[in-house]
C-alpha positions in Angstrom: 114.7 116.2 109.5 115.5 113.9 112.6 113.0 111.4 113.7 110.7 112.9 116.8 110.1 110.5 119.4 107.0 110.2 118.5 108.0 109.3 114.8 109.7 106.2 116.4 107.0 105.3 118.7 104.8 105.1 115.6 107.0 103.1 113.6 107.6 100.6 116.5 103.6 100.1 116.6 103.3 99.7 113.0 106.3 96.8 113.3 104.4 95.2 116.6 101.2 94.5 114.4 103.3 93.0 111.8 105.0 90.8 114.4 101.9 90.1 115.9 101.0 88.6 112.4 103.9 86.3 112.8 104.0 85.3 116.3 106.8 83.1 117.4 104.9 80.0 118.4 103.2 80.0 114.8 104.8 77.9 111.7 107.5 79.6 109.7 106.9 81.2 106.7 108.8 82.3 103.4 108.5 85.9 102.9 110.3 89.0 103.5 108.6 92.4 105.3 108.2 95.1 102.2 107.6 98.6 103.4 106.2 101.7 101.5 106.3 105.1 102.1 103.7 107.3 100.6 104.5 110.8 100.3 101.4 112.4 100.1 99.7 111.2 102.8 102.6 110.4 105.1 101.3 106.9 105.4 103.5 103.7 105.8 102.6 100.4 104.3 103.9 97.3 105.2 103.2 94.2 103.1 104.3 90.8 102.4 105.6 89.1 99.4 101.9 88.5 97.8 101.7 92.2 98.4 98.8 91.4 101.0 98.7 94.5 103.6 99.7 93.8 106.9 99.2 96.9 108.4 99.1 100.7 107.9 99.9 103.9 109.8 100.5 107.6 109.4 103.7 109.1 110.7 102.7 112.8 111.9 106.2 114.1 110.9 105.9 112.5 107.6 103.0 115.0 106.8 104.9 118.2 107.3 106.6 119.6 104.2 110.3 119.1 103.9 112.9 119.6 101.3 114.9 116.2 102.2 113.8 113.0 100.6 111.5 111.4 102.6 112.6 108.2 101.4 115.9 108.3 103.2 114.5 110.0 106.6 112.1 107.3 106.2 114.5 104.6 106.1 116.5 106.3 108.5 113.8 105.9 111.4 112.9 102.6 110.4 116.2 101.0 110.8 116.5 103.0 114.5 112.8 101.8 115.6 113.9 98.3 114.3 117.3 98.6 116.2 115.1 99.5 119.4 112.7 95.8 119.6 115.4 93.8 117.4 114.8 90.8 119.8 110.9 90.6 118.4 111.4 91.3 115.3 114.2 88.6 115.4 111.6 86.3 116.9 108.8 86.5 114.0 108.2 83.2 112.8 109.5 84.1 109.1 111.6 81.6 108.0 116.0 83.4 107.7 117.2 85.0 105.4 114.7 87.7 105.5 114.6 91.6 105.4 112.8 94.6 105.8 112.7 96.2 102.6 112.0 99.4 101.2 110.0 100.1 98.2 109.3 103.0 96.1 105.5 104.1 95.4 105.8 101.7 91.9 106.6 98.9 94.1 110.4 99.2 92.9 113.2 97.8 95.7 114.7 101.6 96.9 116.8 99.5 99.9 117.1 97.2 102.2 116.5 98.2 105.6 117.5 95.5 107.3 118.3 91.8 107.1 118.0 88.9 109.3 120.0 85.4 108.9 120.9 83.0 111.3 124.7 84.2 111.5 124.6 87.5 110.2 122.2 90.9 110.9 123.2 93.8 108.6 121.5 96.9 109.6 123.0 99.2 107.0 123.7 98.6 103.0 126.9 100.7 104.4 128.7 98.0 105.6 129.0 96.0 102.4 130.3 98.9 100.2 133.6 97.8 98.6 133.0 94.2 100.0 133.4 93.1 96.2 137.0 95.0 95.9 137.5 93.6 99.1 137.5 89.9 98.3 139.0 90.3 94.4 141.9 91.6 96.7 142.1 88.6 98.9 141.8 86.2 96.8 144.2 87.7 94.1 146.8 87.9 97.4 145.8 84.5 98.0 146.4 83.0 94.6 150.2 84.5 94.6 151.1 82.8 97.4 
């Protein structure tokens, strides 16, 4: 299932009242963005690291049966409504490294969905797949020469 437009247009609301709960002028704070889809009532959560609610939605698409996991359509539109106001979420007075995360309905890390630091924005877990085999391979290059 592909994201409507109105899927994204819901999600970006959903991220404008978290950012207006962080607004750039205010003090930084230490905590990362943790998101939760519920299933059953096609809600999204989002929270901060004391778990205190910031705000709450439901995604009309998200209420229509499907047989995909609605975890990873989920994250899928996340990450593209995040892609499309980047420069306020970017802005939030959250103190970097920080991330949107997604959680499971236990409260269980599923992914990150994307993650903010001062030199480096990774959109997709995608990018750092084989990073590890990567670098045992440089530095085993590195250490015969």
């Amino acid at each position: 299932m592909k994201a409507t437009q109105l899927t994204i247009q819901q999600i970006q609301r959903a991220l404008r009242k978290v950012a207006e709960k962080f607004p750039p002028t205010a003090d930084a704070v230490l905590t990362d963005i943790h998101l939760q889809v519920k299933p059953e009532s096609g809600e999204l959560l989002a929270y901060n690291d004391d778990m205190d609610e910031l705000t709450r939605i439901v995604v009309d698409q998200w209420l229509e049966p499907t047989e995909e996991d609605l975890y990873d359509v989920a994250a899928i539109a996340i990450k593209q409504s995040i892609s499309g106001m980047k420069d306020m979420v970017d802005k939030m007075s959250v103190l970097h490294p920080f991330s949107f995360v997604m959680m499971g309905e236990d409260g269980e890390t599923l992914q990150d969905i994307y993650l903010v630091d001062d030199d480096a924005i990774i959109l997709d877990s995608e990018l750092l797949k084989g990073l590890d085999e990567e670098l045992d391979q440089f530095l085993e290059n590195l250490m015969r020469e």
